[in-house]
N, C-alpha and C positions, 0 to 999 in steps of 0.2 A: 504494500500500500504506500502512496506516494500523497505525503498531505503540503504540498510544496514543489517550485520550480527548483531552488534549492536540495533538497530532499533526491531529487531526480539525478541533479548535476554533481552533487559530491557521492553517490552512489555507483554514478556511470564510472565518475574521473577514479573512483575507487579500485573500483573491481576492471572497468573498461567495461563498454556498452555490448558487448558482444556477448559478456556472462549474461544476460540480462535478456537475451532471445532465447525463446522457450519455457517462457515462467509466464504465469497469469500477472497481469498488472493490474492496480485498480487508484485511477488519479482522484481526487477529490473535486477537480472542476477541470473549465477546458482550458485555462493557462500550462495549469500542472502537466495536463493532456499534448497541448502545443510541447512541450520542451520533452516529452517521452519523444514523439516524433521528430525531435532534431535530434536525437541522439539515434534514432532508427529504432526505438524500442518500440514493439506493437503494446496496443492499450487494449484490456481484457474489457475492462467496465470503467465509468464514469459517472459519480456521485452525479444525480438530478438534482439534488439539494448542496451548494456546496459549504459544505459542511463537517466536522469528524460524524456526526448521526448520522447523515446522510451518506457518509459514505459507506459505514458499517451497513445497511441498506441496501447499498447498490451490491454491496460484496454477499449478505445474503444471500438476495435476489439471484444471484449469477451464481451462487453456486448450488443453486436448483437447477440451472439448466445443462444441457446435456455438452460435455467439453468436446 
């Protein structure tokens, strides 16, 4: 879970963005969303509410459906 563009980009510059394909993501809103996408990382779910509730929510949600 990704609650931040920060969050995104000391994780990527961490590990390198390439650990980072093949994991489910889940942004908090579509800024956080925009900077998965500059690093190339795909976005599993995105909080509707952006919010930490809301994103718990969205990660819920998505993990009722089928991977």
């Amino acid at each position: 879970t990704f609650t931040s563009s920060s969050t995104v980009r000391n994780l990527a510059e961490a590990v390198g963005p390439q650990a980072l394909h093949g994991i489910r993501t889940a942004s908090i809103g579509p800024v956080t969303s925009s900077t998965l996408a500059q690093y190339g990382v795909p976005l599993t779910v995105e909080a509707g509410q952006y919010t930490v509730p809301g994103l718990v929510l969205a990660v819920l949600a998505s993990s009722t459906m089928k991977a």
